[in-house]
C-alpha positions in Angstrom: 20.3 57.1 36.4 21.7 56.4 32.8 20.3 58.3 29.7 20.3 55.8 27.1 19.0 58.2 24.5 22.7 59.7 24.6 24.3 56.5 24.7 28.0 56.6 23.0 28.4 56.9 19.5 30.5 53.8 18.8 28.2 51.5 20.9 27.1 48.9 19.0 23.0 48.0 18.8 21.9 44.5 19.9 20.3 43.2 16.6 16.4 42.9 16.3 15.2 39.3 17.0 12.3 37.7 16.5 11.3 38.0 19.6 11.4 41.3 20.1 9.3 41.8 16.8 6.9 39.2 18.1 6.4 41.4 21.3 6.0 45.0 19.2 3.6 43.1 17.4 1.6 42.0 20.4 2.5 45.3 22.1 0.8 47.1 18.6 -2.6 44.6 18.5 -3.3 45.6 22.0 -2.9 48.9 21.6 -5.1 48.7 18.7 -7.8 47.7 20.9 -7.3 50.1 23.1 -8.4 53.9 24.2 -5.0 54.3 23.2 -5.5 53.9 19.8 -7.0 58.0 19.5 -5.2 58.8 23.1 -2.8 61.8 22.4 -0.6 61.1 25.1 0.4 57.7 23.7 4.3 58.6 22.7 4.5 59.3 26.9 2.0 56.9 28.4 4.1 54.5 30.6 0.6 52.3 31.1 0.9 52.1 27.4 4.1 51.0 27.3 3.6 47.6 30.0 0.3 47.0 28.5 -0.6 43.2 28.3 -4.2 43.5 28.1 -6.6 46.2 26.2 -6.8 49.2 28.5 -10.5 50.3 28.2 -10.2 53.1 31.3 -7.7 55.8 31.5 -7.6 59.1 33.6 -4.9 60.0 31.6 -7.4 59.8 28.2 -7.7 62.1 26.0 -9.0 62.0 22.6 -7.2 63.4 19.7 -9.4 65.5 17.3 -11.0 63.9 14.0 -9.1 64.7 11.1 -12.4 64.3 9.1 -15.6 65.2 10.9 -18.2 62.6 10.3 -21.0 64.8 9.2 -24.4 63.8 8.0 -27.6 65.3 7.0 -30.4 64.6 8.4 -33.9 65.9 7.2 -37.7 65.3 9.1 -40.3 63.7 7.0 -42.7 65.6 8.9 -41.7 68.9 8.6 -43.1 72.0 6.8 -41.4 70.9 3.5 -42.7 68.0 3.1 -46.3 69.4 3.2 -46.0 71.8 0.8 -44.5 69.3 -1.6 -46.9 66.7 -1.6 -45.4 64.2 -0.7 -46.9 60.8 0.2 -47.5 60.3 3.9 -48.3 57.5 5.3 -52.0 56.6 6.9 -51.5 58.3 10.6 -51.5 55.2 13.0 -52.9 55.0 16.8 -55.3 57.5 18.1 -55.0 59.9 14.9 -57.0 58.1 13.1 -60.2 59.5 14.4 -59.0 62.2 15.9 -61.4 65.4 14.8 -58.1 67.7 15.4 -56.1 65.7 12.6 -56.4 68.0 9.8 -54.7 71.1 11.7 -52.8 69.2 14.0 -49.3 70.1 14.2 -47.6 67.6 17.0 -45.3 65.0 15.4 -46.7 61.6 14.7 -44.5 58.8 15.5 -44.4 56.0 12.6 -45.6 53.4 14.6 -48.5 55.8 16.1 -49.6 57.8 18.9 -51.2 55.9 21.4 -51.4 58.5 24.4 -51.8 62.2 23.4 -53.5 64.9 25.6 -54.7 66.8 22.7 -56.9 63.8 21.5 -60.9 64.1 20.8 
C-alpha cells in the first residue's frame, strides 16, 4: 500500500479545480447538517469522508464538550419567596377556588388550575 502522506519531495501537486472545490463545498454543507458537525472523531471518520447525504445515526458519535455551557436561571413563582414578598398572584383556577384548605395549602397550583386533587374539600 502506498503512503501518500510521504510522497516525494519534488512531486508536483495536481492544481485545485473547480470541481474539486465544488465537491469540499458539498462535502462541508453536509457535514454541517450532520452529527458530525460536534462529533470528535471527525478528522478519522471514514463515513464522514464518503458522505453524500446528512448522517443523522452514528455508533461511532460522540459529542464534543460545549465550550460555553448554556446556563440559565430559573426561579418558581410559587415558591416561599414569592410569599413573603407580596407579590401579585394570580386568582387560583379549578377546584381551589372553593377549596376550605386554600389558605394553608402548600401543593403547587398549576396556572391553568387544578382540576383533580386528593386533598380537595
Amino acid at each position: 500500500m502506498k503512503n501518500y502522506l510521504n510522497a516525494a519531495p519534488n512531486a508536483t501537486v495536481a492544481p485545485e479545480t473547480n470541481q474539486t472545490r465544488e465537491e469540499e463545498r458539498l462535502r462541508n454543507k453536509v457535514l454541517a447538517a450532520s452529527l458530525c458537525a460536534n462529533c470528535k472523531n471527525l478528522e478519522d471518520c471514514v463515513y464522514a469522508l464518503r458522505a453524500t447525504t446528512p448522517i443523522i445515526e452514528c455508533e461511532l458519535h460522540e459529542c464534543t464538550p460545549v465550550s460555553v455551557p448554556n446556563l440559565a436561571l430559573i426561579t418558581d413563582r410559587q415558591g416561599p419567596d414569592s410569599e413573603s414578598s407580596g407579590a401579585h398572584e394570580d386568582p387560583p383556577l379549578g377546584l381551589c377556588i372553593n377549596c376550605e384548605n386554600l389558605p394553608h395549602c402548600r401543593l403547587p397550583k398549576h396556572p391553568g388550575g387544578v382540576w383533580h386533587c386528593e386533598e380537595y374539600k
